[in-house]
N, C-alpha and C positions, 0 to 999 in steps of 0.2 A: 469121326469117321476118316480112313483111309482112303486119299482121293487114289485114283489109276487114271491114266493115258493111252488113249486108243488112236492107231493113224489109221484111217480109213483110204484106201483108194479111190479117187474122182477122175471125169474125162477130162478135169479141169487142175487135178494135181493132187496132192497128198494134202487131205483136210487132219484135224486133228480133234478128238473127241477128249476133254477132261472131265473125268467123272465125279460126281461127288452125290456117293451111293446114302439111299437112305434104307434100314435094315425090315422087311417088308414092307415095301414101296408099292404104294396103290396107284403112284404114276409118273411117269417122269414130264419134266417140265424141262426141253432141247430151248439152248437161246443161244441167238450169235450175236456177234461183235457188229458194229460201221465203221464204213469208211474211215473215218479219222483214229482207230485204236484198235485194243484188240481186247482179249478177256478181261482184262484187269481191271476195265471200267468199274468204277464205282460202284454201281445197280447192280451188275451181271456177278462181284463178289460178293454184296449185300447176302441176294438172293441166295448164293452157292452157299452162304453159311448160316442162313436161318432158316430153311424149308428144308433139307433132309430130317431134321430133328421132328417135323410135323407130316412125315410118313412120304414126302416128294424125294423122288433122285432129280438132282439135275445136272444134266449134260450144257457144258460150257462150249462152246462150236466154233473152230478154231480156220475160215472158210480160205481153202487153198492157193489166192493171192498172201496169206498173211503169213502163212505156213514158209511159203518158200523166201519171206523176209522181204515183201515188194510195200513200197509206199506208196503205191498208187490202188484200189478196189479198182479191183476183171467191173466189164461189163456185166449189166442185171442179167443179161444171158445167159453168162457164164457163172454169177452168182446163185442163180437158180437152179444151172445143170449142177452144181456140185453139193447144194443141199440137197437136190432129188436123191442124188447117188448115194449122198450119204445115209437118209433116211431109213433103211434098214437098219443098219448097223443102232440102229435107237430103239428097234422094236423090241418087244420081247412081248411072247404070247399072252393075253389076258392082262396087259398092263399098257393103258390108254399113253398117249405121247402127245403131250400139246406142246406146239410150234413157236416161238418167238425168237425174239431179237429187240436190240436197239438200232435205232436210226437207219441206217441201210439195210441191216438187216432182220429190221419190222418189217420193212418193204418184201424182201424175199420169203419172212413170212405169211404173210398176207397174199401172196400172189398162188404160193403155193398147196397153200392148206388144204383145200377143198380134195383138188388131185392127188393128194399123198395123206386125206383121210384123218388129218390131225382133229384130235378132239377139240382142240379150242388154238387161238391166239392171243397170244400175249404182247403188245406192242409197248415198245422203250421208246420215248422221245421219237414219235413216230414224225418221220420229216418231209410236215403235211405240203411244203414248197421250199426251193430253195431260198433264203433270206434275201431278203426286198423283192421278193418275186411274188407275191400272193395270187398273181394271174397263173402262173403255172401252177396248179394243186394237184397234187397224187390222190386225193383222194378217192377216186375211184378204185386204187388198190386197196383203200381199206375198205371202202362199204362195201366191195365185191369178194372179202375175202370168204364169203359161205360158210363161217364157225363162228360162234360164241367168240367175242372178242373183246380182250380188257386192252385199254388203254390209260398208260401213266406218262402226262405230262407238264412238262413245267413252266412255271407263271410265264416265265420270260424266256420262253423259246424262239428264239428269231429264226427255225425251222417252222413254227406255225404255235402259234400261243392256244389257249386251251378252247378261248371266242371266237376263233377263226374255225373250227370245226364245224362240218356241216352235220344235221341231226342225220342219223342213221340207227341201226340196231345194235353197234357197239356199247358199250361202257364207258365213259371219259372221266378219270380222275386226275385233278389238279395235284401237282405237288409246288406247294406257293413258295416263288421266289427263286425256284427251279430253275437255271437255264438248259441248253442241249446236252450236258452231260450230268443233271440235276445238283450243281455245286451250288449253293446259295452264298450270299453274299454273308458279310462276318457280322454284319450289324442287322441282317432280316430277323424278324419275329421270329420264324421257322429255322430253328439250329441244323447242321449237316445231318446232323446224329437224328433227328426229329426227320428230318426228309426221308434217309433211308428207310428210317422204320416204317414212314407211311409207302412206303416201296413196297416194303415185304410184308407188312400188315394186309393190306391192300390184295396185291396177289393170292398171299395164302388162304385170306378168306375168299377171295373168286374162283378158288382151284377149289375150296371147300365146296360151295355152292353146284360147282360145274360138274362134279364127281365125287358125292357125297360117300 
């Protein structure tokens, strides 16, 4: 498939939508980048290339500190005003839009799903504190996110490992050996090639289930 590139207007800047269209698409699956990178992550090209094939578009979300080339991620304020704005430009009638991201912008997911209607969330390395902090926990953004919510994390996330979660109505999938941008180590049990898949294995059957 032919990907496209959409810039979207925000009060927060010029966001950037890459498309990678699936050919009667029952849904699209919108995910952004964190703090520390941008599309190219790992997970977020895994995904962009083995779910259009199983009937998902997915929108790679490009959020407008990263656009204008800044090395530092806007405040969650600003990171929220400019996924709200963009959230149209995802919609399209009778074709559901579930929400996601990695790391910062699982957060942005999760905060905004409910009020922008997303059919579900999808959480990447969701970074349940910041390392060595476990007294600080986010997780209030995610059991509060009000949608169906998968979560993929990895064994040795020093953002929040997979036993540090508290029980909630989410889904929590391990990817062993994983750290926060799911690289495994050269000698784990669990090959790079074995992570991703259980990336996108993982997902595609949750999207199966959520939207039969």
């Amino acid at each position: 498939m032919t990907t496209r590139t959409q810039s979207v207007d925000t009060p927060a800047g010029e966001a950037r939508i890459t498309w990678h269209p699936a050919r009667g698409a029952r849904l699209v699956l919108a995910v952004s980048h964190g703090a520390g990178g941008g599309i190219e992550a790992r997970d977020l090209r895994a995904l962009a290339a083995a779910l259009p094939g199983r009937g998902i578009t997915v929108a790679l979300v490009e959020q407008p500190w990263r656009v204008a080339g800044k090395k530092v991620a806007a405040a969650p304020k600003v990171l929220d005003e400019g996924w709200r704005a963009l959230w149209p430009a995802l919609e399209e009638p009778g074709v559901p839009v579930v929400a996601g991201g990695r790391s910062a912008g699982a957060r942005v997911a999760c905060r905004t799903a409910a009020e922008l209607d997303a059919a579900g969330v999808l959480a990447l390395a969701f970074p349940l504190h910041p390392p060595g902090r476990p007294e600080s926990s986010r997780a209030a953004e995610l059991t509060g996110a009000g949608r169906p919510t998968l979560v993929l994390q990895g064994g040795r996330d020093p953002f929040g490992r997979p036993e540090e979660f508290p029980e909630g109505s989410y889904e929590l999938v391990e990817v062993p050996g994983g750290d926060h941008g799911f690289a495994v180590p050269k000698r784990a049990a669990t090959t790079q090639e074995e992570a991703l898949e259980l990336i996108t294995t993982t997902t595609a059957g949750w999207l199966d289930r959520l939207l039969p």
